[in-house]
C-alpha positions as CSV (number, residue, x, y, z in Angstrom):
1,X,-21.9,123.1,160.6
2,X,-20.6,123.5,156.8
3,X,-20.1,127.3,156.0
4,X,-20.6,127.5,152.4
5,X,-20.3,130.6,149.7
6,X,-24.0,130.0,149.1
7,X,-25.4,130.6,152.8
8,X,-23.1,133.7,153.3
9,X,-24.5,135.2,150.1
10,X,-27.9,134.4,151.5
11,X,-27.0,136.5,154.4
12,X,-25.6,139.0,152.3
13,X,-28.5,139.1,150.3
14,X,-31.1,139.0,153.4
15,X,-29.3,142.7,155.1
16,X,-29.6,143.9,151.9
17,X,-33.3,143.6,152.1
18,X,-34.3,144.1,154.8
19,X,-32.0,146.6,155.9
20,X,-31.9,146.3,159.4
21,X,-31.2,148.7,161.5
22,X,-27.6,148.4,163.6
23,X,-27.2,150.6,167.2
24,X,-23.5,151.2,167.4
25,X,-22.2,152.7,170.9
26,X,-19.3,153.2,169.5
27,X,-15.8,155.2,169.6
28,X,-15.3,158.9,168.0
29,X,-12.6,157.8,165.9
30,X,-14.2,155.3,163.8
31,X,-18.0,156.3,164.1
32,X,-17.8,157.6,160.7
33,X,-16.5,154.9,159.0
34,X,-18.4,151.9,160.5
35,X,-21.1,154.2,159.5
36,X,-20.2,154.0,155.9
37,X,-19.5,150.7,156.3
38,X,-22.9,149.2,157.6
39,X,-24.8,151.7,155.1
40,X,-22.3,150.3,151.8
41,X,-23.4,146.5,153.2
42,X,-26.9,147.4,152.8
43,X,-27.8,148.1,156.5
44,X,-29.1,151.0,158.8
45,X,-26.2,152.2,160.7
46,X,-27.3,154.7,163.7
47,X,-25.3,156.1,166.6
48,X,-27.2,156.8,169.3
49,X,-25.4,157.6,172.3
50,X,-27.7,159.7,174.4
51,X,-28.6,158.2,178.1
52,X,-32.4,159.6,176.6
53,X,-32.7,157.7,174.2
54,X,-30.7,154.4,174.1
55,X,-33.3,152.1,175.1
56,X,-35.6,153.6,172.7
57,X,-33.5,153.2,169.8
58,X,-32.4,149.6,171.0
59,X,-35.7,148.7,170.7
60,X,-35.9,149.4,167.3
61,X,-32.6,147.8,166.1
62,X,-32.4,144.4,164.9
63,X,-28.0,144.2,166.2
64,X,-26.7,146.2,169.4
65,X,-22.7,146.8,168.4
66,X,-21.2,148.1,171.8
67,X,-17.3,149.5,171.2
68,X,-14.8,150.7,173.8
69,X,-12.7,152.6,171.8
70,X,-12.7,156.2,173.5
71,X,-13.4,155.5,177.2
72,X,-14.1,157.7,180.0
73,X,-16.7,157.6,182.5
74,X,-19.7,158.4,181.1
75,X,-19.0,157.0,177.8
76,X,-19.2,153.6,180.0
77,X,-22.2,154.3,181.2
78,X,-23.7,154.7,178.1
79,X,-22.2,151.0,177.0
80,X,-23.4,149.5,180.4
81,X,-26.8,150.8,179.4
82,X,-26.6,149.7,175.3
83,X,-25.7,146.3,177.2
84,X,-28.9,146.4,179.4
85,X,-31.1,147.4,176.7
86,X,-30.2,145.0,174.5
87,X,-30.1,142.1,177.0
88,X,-34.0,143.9,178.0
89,X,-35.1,143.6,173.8
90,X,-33.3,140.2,173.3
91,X,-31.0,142.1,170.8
92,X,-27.7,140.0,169.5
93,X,-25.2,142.3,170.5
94,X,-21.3,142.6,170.0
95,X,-18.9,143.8,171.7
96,X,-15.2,145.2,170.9
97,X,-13.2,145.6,173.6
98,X,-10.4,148.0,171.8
99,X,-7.1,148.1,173.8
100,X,-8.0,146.0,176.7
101,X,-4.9,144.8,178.6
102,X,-2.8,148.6,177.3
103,X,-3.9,150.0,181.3
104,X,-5.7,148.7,183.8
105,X,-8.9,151.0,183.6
106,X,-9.1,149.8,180.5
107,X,-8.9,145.6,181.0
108,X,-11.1,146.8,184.5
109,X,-14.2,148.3,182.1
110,X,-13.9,145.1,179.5
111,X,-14.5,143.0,182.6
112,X,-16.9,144.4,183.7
113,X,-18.9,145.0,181.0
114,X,-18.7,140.9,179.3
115,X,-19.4,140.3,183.2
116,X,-23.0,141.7,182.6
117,X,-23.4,138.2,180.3
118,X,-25.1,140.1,177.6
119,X,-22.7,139.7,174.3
120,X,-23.3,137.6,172.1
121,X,-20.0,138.0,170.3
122,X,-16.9,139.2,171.3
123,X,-14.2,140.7,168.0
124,X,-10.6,141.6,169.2
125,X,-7.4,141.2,167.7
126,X,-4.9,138.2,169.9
127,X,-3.4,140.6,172.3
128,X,-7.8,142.0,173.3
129,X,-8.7,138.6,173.4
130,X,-5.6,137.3,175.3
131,X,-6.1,140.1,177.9
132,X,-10.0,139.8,178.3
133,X,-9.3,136.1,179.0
134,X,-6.9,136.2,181.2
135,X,-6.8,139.6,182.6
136,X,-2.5,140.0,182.7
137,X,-1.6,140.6,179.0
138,X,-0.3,143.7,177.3
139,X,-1.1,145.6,174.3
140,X,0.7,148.0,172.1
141,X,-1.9,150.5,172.7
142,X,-4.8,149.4,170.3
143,X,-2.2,147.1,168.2
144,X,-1.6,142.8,168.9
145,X,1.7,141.9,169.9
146,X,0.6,138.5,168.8
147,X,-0.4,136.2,166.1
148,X,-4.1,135.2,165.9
149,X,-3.1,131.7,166.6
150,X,-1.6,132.3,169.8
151,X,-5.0,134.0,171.0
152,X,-6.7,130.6,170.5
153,X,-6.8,129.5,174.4
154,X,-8.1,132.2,175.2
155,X,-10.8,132.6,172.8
156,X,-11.6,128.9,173.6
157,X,-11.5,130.3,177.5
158,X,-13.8,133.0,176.6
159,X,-16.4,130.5,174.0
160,X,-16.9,128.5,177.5
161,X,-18.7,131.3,179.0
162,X,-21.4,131.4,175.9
163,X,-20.2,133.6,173.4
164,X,-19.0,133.3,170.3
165,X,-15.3,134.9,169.9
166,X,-13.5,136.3,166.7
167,X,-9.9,136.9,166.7
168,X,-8.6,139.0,163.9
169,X,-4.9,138.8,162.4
170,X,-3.4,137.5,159.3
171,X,-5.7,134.2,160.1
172,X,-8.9,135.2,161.2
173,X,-10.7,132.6,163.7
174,X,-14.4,132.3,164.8
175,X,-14.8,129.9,168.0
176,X,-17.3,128.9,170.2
177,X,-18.1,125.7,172.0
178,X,-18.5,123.6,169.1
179,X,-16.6,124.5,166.5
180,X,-13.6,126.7,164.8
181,X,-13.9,128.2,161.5
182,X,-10.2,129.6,160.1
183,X,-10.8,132.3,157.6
184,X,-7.4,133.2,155.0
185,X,-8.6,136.0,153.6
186,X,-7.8,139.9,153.6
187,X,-4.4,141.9,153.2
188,X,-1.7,143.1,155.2
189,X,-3.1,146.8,153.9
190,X,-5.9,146.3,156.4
191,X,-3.4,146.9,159.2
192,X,-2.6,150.3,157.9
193,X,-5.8,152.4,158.0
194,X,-7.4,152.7,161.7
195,X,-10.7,151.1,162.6
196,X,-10.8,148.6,159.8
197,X,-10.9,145.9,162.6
198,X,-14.0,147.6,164.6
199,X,-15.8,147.8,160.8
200,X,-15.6,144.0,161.1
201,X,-17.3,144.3,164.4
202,X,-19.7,146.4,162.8
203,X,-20.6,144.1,159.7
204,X,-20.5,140.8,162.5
205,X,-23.8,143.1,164.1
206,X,-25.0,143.3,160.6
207,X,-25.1,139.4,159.7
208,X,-26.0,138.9,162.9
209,X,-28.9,141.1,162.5
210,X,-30.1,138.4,159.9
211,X,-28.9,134.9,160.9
212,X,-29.6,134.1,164.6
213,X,-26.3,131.7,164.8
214,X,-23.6,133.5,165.9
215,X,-20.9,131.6,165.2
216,X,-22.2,131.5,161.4
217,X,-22.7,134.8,161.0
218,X,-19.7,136.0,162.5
219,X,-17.8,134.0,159.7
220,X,-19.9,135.1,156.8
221,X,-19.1,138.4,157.8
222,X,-15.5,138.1,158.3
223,X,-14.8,136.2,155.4
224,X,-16.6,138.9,153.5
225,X,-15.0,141.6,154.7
226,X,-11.3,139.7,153.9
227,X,-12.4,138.9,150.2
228,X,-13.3,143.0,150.3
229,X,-10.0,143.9,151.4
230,X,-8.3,141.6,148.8
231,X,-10.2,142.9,145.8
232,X,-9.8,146.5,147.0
233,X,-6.0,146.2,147.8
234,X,-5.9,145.3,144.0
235,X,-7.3,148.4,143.0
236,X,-5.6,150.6,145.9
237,X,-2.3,153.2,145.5
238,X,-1.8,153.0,148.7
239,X,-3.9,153.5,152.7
240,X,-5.9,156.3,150.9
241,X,-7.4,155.5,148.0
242,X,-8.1,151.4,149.9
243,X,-10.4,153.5,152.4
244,X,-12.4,154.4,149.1
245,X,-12.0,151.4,147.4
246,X,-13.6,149.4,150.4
247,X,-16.7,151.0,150.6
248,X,-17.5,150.6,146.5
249,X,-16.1,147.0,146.5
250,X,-18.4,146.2,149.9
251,X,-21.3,148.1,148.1
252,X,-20.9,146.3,144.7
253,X,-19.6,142.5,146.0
254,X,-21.1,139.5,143.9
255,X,-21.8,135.9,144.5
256,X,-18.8,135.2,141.9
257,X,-16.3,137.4,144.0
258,X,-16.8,135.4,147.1
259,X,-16.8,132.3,145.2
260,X,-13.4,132.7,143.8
261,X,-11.5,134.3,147.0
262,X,-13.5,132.5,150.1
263,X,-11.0,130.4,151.6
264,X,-12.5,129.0,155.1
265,X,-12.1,126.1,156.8
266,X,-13.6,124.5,159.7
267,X,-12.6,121.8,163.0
268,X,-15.0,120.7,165.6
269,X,-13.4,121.3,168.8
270,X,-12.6,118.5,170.4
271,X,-14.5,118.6,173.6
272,X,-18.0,119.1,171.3
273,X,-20.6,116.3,171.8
């Protein structure tokens, strides 16, 4: 399938639109920011975390994004729920599953929650998606001790079960049964202010929101969110003011800024008929 600048400003175009509505169960440290994030896309970010009133809101969201950040045990209740009601309301859902493989409560709720078969996507940096597959990695706390292209067994491990899978690092990769799309965009900045990686989870719930292929809309939003990066790195002093500059390049991004930085390119995997 040919990812092209044109059908990821399409998408772009469509969330700003219609501004769907996004139901993040998501962690307290980066609630805010996502927030920010969806709402400077062009979407309707809401957190709704509430056992009352999570299948209520699901069923007005058009994306269910489910993050494991802070865990404890009712905060996994509240995702096993998010995952039912979304499964129940035929929502596209995706899930983050931040520090899996750091302790095994942790790498025990990530399991158990992808084994309720509801996401549709799965965004972790090599180290998540290397754990999540095979259950025995480490992490450095939230942080890879990989390269993306390390993680790419795994992913492919993961893909076979029916999801789509994103692995973040210097090279970002979307994978799925079928196909692998290599995205070489974004800045090494993006490692230094927290919960820039669960944003991307965020945006994937956005464009998935609009586009009902996964896969595509997982790299539309990732290659987005790299050419943001570069073109507010470029205006950035330093971690600070690149939070700021984020949200007014994401809010302002043209069809001739994507153009120029989109650098993508995709492989059909080899057992694809």
């Amino acid at each position: 399938m040919t990812v092209s600048v044109e059908t990821l400003f399409q998408d772009l175009m469509a969330v700003r639109e219609r501004a769907p509505l996004i139901h993040n169960v998501t962690n307290l440290v980066v609630m805010q920011q996502t927030a920010n994030a969806l709402l400077a896309l062009g979407a309707s970010p809401v957190m709704a975390h509430a056992e009352e009133e999570i299948k209520d809101m699901a069923r007005l969201a058009g994306a269910m994004v489910v993050n494991m950040g802070t865990l404890d045990a009712q905060w996994v209740m509240r995702m096993q729920l998010a995952l039912s009601a979304a499964q129940a309301c035929q929502l596209p859902c995706v899930f983050d599953p931040v520090g899996v493989g750091a302790t095994p409560y942790r790498t025990q709720v990530a399991q158990q929650l992808i084994a309720m078969g509801v996401p549709l996507v799965i965004r972790g940096n090599a180290s998540e998606i290397m754990a999540l597959a095979n259950a025995g990695q480490g992490t450095k706390g939230v942080d890879s001790l990989f390269g993306s292209d390390s993680a790419l067994v795994a992913a492919r491990k993961l893909a076979s079960k029916g999801h789509t899978v994103v692995v973040s690092g210097a090279v970002d990769y979307v994978v799925n049964t079928h196909q692998q799309a290599a995205i070489h965009n974004g800045v090494p900045l993006m490692t230094k202010v927290v919960g820039l990686g669960c944003t991307a989870t965020a945006l994937i719930g956005a464009f998935c929101a609009v586009n009902a292929n996964a896969w595509m809309a997982s790299v539309h939003a990732m290659v987005m969110w790299g050419v943001v990066g570069e073109i507010a790195a470029a205006q950035a002093q330093g971690p600070g003011t690149f939070q700021i500059a984020l949200l007014d390049v994401l809010y302002h991004l043209t069809f001739e800024q994507l153009a120029e930085r989109a650098k993508v390119t995709t492989t059909v995997c080899a057992n694809s008929t």
